[in-house]
C-alpha positions in Angstrom: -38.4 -70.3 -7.6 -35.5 -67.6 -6.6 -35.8 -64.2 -8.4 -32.9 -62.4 -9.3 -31.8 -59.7 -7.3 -32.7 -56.2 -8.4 -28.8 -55.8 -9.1 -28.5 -58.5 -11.7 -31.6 -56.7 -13.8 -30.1 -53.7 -14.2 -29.1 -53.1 -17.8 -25.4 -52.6 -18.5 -25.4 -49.2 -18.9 -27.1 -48.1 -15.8 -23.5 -49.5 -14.4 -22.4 -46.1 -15.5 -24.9 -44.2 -12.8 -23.6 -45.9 -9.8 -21.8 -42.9 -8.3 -24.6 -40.5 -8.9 -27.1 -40.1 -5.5 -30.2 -41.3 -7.2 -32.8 -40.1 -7.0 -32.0 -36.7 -6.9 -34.7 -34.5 -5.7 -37.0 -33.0 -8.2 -36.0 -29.5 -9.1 -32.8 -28.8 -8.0 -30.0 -27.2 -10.6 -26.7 -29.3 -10.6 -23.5 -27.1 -10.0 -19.9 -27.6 -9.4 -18.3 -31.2 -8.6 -22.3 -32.6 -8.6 -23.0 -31.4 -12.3 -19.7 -32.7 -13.6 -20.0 -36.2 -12.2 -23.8 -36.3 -13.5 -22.3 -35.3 -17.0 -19.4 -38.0 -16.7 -22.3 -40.5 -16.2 -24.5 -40.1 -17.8 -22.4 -39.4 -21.1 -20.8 -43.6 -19.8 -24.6 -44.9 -19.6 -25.3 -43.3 -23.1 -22.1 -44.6 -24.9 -23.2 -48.1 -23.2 -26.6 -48.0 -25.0 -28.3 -46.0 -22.9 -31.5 -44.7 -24.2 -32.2 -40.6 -23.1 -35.6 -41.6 -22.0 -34.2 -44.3 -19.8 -31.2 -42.2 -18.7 -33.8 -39.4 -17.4 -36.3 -41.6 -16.1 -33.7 -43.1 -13.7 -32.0 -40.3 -12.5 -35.0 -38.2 -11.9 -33.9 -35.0 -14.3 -35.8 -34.3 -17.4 -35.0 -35.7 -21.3 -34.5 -32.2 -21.6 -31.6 -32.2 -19.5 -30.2 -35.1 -20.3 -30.3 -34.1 -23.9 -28.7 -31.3 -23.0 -25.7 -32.7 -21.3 -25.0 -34.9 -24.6 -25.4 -32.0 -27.2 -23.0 -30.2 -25.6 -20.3 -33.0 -24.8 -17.5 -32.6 -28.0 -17.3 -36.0 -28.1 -20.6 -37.3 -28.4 -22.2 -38.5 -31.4 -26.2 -38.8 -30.7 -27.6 -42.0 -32.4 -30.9 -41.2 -34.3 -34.3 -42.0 -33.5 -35.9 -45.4 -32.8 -34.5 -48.6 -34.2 -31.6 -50.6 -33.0 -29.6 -49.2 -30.0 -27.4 -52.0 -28.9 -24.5 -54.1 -31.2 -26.0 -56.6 -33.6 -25.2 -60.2 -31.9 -25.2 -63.4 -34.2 -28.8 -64.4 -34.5 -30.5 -67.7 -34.3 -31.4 -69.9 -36.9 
């Protein structure tokens, strides 16, 4: 049986991390053009359902970072914790 490509597992959010050279390298501070395209994506990925945990684990900075970057946005709203994380769909009966 054919697997699905790698690309086609991806969850919709990670979409959002396309641009970003991932992995970065362990340890290295973000600045300029590089720190504002990481805090454009990953703010996408977590307005697409994004968990922190999976956001960090994927592009190779800390949940401490990533937390970071979404506390400080204005115009995020940071879901609470555990429980639902994606849109109610219809269920079936």
């Amino acid at each position: 049986m054919l697997e699905p490509s790698p690309e086609k597992q991806k969850p919709p959010w990670a979409q959002e991390l396309q641009p970003l050279p991932i992995p970065y390298p362990p340890r290295t501070q973000l600045k300029g053009d590089a720190a504002a395209l990481f805090k454009k994506c990953v703010i996408g990925a977590y307005g697409k359902g994004g968990s922190i945990r999976d956001i960090a684990g994927r592009t190779n900075r800390s949940y401490g970072v990533v937390h970071r970057v979404l506390v400080d946005a204005p115009d995020v709203k940071l879901r609470k914790r555990g429980g639902r994380h994606r849109p109610v769909g219809p269920t079936v009966a």
